[in-house]
matplotlib code that plots the C-alpha trace (Angstrom):
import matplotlib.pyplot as plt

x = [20.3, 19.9, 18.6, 19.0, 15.6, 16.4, 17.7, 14.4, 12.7, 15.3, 14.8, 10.8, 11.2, 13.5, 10.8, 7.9, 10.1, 10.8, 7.2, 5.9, 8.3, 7.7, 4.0, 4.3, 6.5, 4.2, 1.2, 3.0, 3.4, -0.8, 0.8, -2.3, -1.5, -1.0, -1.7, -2.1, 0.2, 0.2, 1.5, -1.2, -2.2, -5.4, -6.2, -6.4, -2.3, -2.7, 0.1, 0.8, -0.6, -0.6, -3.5, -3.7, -5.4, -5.1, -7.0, -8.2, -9.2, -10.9, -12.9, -14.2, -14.9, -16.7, -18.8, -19.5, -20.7, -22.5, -24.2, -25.6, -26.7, -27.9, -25.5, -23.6, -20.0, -18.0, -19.9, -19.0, -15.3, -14.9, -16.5, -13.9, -10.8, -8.8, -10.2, -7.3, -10.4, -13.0, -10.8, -9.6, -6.2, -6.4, -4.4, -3.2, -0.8, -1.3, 0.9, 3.7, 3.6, 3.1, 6.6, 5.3, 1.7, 1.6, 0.8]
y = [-6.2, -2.1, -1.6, 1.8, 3.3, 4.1, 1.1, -0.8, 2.4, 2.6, -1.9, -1.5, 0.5, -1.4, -4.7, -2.1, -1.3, -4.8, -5.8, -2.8, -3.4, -7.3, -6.4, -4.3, -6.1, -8.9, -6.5, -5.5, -8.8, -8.7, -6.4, -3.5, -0.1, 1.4, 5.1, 5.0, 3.4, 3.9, 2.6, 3.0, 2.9, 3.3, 6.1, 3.0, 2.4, -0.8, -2.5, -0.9, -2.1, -0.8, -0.3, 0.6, 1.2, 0.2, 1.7, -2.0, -2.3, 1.0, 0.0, -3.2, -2.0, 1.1, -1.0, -4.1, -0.9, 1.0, -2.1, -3.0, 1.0, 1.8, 4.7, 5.2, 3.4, 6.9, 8.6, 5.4, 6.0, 9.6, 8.9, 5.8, 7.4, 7.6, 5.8, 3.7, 1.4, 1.2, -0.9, -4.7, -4.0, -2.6, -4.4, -6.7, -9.3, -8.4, -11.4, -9.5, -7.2, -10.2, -9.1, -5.9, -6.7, -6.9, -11.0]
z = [26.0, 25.2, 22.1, 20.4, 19.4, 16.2, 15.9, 16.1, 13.7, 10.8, 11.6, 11.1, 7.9, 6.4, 6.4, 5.7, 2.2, 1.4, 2.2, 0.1, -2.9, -3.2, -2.6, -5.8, -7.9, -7.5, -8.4, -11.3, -13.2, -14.2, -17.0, -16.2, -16.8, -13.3, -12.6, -8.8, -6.4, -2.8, 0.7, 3.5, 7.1, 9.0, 11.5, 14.1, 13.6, 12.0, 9.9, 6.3, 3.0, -0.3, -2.8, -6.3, -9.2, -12.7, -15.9, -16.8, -13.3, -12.8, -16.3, -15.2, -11.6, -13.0, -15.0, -12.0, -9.8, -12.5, -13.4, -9.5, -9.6, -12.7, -12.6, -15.5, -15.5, -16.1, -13.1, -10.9, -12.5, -11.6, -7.7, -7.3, -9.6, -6.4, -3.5, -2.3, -0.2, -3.1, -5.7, -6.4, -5.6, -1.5, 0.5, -2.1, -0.8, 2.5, 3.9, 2.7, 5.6, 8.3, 10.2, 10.9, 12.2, 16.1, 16.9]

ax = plt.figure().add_subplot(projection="3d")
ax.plot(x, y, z, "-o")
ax.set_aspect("equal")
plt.show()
């Protein structure tokens, strides 16, 4: 069986959509105030994920890290404002994206 290249791409996209937008909608049901949202991949070529970061989350994760540090929480908040690996939300429902991972 020949299978057209672009085929198998515009194929792969398709699921990584799917995957990212239940991943979200899912997400989205906690009812936080989102104001970063992303779709990610490693360096390393591994599957896609998404991460994201919420106010409410940002507040409370600000505060867990300030507290370990002794920093105060709105330095921790301005370091972590936009690190898609440092919050709650990386890689949530990664099984989502289980079609697209290499077995």
């Amino acid at each position: 069986m020949i299978i057209n290249p672009m085929q198998e791409i515009e194929e792969l996209a398709a699921e990584i959509a799917g995957a990212g937008r239940a991943s979200f909608r899912t997400l989205f049901e906690n009812g936080e105030s989102y104001y970063y949202c992303t779709l990610f991949t490693t360096g390393e070529g591994h599957a896609p994920n998404i991460s994201a970061w919420s106010w409410e989350a940002l507040e409370r994760e600000a505060g867990r890290q300030g507290e370990e540090s002794g920093t105060p929480g709105s330095t921790i908040a301005e370091l972590i404002k936009w690190s898609y690996a440092d919050l709650p939300y990386c890689c949530f429902r990664d099984e989502d994206f289980a079609k697209v991972k290499l077995p």
